[in-house]
C-alpha positions as CSV (number, residue, x, y, z in Angstrom):
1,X,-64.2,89.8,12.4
2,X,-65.1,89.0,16.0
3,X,-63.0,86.1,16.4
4,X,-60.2,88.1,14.5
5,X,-60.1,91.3,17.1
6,X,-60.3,88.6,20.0
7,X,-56.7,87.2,18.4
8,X,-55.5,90.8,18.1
9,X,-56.2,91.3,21.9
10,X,-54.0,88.8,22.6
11,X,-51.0,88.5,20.3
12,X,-47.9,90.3,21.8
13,X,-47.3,93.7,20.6
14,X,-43.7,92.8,18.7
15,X,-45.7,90.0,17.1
16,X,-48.6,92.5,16.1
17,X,-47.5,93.4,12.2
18,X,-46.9,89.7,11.7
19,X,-50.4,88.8,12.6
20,X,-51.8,91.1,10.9
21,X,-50.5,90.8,8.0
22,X,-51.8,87.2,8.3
23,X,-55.0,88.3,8.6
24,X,-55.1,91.0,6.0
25,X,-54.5,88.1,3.5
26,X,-57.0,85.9,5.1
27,X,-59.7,88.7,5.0
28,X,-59.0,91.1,2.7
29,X,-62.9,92.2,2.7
30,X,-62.2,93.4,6.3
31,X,-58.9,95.4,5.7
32,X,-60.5,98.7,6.6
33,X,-61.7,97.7,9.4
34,X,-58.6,95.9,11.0
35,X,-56.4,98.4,10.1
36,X,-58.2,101.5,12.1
37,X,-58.8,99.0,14.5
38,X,-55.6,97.4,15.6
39,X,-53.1,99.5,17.0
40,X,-49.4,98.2,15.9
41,X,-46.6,99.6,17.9
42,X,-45.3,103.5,16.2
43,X,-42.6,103.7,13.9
44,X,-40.9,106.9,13.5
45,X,-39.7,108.7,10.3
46,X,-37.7,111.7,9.6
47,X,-38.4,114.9,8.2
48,X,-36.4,116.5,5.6
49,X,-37.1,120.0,5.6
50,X,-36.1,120.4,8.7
51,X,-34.6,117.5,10.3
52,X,-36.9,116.3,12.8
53,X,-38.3,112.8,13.3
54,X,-42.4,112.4,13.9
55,X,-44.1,109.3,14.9
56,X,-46.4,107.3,11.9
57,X,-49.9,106.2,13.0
58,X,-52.8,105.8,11.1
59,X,-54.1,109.4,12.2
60,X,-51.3,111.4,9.9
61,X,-51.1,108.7,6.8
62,X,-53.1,109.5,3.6
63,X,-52.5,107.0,1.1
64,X,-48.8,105.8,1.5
65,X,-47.8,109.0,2.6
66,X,-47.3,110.6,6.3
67,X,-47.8,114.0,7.5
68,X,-45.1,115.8,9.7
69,X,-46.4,117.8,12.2
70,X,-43.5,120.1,12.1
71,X,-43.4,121.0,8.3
72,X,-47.1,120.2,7.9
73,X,-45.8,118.4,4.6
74,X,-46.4,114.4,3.6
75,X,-43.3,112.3,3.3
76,X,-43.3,111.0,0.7
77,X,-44.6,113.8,-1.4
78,X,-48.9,113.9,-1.4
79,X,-50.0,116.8,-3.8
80,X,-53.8,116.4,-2.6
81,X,-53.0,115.0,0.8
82,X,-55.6,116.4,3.9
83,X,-54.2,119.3,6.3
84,X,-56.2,120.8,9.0
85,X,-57.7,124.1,8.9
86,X,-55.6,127.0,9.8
87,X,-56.9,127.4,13.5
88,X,-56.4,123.9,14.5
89,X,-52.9,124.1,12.8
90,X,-52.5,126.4,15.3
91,X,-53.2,124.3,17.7
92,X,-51.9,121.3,16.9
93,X,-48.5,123.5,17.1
94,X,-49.1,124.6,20.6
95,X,-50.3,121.1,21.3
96,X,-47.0,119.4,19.8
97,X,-44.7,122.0,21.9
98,X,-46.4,121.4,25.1
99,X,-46.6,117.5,25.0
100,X,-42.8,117.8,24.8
101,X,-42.4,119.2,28.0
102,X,-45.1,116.6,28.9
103,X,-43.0,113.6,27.8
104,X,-39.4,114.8,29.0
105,X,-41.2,115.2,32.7
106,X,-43.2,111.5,32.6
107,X,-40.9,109.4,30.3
108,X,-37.2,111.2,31.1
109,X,-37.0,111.3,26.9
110,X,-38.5,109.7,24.5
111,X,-40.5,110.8,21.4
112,X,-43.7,112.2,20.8
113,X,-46.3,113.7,18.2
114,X,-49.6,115.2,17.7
115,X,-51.6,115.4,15.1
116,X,-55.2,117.3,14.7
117,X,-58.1,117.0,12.2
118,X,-61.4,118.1,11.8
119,X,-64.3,115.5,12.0
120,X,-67.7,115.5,10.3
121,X,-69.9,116.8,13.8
122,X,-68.0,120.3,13.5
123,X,-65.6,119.1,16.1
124,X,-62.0,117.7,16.0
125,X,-60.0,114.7,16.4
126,X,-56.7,115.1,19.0
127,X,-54.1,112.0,18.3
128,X,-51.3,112.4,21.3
129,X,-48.4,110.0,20.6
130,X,-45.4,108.8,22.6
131,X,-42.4,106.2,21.8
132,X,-39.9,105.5,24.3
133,X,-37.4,103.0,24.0
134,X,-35.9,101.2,27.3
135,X,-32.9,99.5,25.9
136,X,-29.6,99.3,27.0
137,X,-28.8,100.6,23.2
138,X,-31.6,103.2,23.1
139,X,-32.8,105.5,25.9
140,X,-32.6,103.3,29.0
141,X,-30.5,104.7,31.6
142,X,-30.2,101.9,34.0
143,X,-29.3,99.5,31.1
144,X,-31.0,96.1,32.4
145,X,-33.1,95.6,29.4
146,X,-32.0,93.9,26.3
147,X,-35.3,95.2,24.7
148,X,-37.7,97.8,26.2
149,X,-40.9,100.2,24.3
150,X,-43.3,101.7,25.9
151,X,-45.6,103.1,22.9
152,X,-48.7,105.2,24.0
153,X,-51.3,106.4,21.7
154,X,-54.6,108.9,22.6
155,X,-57.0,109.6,20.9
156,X,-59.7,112.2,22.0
157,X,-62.7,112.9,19.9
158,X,-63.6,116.4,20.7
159,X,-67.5,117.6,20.1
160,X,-68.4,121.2,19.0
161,X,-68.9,123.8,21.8
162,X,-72.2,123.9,23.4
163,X,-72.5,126.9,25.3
164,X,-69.4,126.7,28.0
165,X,-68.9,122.9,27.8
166,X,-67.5,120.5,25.4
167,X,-67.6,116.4,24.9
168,X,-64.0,115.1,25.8
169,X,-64.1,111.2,24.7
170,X,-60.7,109.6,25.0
171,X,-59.4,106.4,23.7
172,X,-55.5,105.5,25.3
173,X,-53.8,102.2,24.2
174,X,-50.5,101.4,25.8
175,X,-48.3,99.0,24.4
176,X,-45.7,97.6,26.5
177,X,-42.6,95.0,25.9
178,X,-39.0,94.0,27.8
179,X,-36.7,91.4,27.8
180,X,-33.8,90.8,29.9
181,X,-30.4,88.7,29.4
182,X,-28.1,88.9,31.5
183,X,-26.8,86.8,34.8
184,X,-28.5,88.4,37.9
185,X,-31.7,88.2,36.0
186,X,-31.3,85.8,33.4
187,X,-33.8,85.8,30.0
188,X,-36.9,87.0,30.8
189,X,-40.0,88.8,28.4
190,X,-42.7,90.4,29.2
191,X,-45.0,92.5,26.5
192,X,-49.0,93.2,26.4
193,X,-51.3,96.3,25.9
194,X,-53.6,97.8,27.6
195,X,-56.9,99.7,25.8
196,X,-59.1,102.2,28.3
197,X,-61.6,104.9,27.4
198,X,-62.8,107.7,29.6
199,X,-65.4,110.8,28.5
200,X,-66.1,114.2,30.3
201,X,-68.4,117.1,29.6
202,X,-65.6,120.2,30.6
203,X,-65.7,123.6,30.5
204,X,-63.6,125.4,27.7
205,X,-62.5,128.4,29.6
206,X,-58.8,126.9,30.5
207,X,-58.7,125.4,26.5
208,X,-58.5,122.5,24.6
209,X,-55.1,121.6,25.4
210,X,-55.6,122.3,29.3
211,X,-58.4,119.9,29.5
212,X,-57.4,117.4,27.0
213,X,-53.9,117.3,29.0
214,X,-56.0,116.6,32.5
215,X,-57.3,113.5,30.8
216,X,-54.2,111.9,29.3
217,X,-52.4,112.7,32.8
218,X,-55.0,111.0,34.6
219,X,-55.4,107.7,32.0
220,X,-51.9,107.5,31.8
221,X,-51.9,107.2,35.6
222,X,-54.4,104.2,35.4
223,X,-53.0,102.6,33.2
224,X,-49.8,102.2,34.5
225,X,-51.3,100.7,37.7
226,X,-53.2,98.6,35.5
227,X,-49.9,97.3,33.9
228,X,-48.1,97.2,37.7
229,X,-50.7,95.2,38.7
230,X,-51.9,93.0,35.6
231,X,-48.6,92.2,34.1
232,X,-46.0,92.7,36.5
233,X,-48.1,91.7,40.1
234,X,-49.3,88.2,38.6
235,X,-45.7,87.8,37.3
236,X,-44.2,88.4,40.5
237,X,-46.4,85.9,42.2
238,X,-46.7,83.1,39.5
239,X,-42.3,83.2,40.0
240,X,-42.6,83.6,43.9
241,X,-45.1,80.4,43.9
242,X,-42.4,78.6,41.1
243,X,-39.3,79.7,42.6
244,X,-40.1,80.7,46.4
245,X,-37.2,83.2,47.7
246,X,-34.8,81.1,50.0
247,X,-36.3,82.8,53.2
248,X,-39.2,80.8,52.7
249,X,-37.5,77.5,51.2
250,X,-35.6,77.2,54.6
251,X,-39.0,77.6,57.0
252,X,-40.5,75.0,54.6
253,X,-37.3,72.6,55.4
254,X,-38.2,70.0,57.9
255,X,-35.6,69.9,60.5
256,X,-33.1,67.2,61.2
């Protein structure tokens, strides 16, 4: 299982459902356990009753089945399928309504979904979810990449109220990929992910959503330095050090 994780790590996110479903059929014994722990990149699916599309993770599924967070129904049909308790529907609502503004400020578009469940410590689980695709053919305005997504997924583990403070612990994994064609670039790819975690004892007085929203801003943040600088910094230098910019070819040259 060890050595199966470690391959996850480090298999490109486009490749992920291939290799898992490698391993699945390798180690069927273990399919609980790599299926809520590998994160594939979202899909999205549309809901019916009212014409919206959600995002599919393992935090809404029940069975085959996914649960909008719009119509609070299962697509496809679940007659027994889990819904939260009326109070944290409530929330998830006002949490689903304010990520929106959330994503349109951060990602310019894009989609995203929240879903909310009760745990077994008298607490709640918060999943916050966000697809954005880069393309030239989706949602990328400049148009210079042939293939771009950028899925984010956060998932905060809330403990029950103790007095004026609660237990934040959040779990963010970004999944990143692009690829280029065309002549002033040429073919170029580029895809990993990213997994952080971050815990805080916070008051309750400014709410759930205030302080859970506090944390994702401030992961996100990190994370996207951590992908600037992981991912894009060594690229830069391993193609600088390959292919040196002619400013520095021509103080290299030896003079005639």
């Amino acid at each position: 299982m060890e050595a199966a994780m470690g391959l996850m790590r480090r298999v490109p996110p486009k490749h992920t459902e291939t290799a898992l479903s490698a391993l699945l059929s390798l180690m069927p014994h273990h399919s609980s356990d790599l299926l809520s722990q590998v994160d594939q990149p979202l899909q999205v699916l549309c809901d019916v009753e009212c014409g919206k599309e959600f995002i599919l993770c393992e935090y809404n599924r029940d069975a085959d089945s996914y649960r909008s967070p719009w119509s609070n129904t299962y697509h496809p049909p679940l007659e027994d399928g889990s819904v939260p308790s009326l109070k944290l529907r409530k929330l998830e609502i006002e949490a689903n309504d304010i990520f929106a503004i959330y994503r349109d400020q951060y990602y310019e578009g894009g989609m995203s979904s929240v879903y909310m469940f009760e745990d077994d410590n008298e607490g709640f689980v918060a999943c916050f979810l966000i697809k954005k695709d880069g393309s030239k053919t989706g949602q990328g305005r400049r148009g210079y990449l042939e293939e771009g997504a950028w899925d984010a997924i956060h998932v905060i583990e809330v403990g029950p109220e103790e007095e004026e403070n609660t237990n934040y612990r959040l779990t963010s994994t970004v999944m990143l990929t692009l690829t280029t064609n065309n002549e002033s670039s040429g073919t170029f790819s580029l895809s990993g992910s990213l997994r952080r975690q971050m815990s805080m004892r916070l008051s309750v007085a400014d709410g759930h959503l205030c302080n859970m929203g506090r944390m994702i801003e401030e992961m996100e943040s990190k994370l996207r330095n951590s992908l600037d600088q992981v991912y894009f910094g060594k690229t830069r230098e391993m193609v600088c050090t390959l292919r040196p910019p002619s400013e520095v070819v021509q103080m290299r040259m030896p003079e005639s």
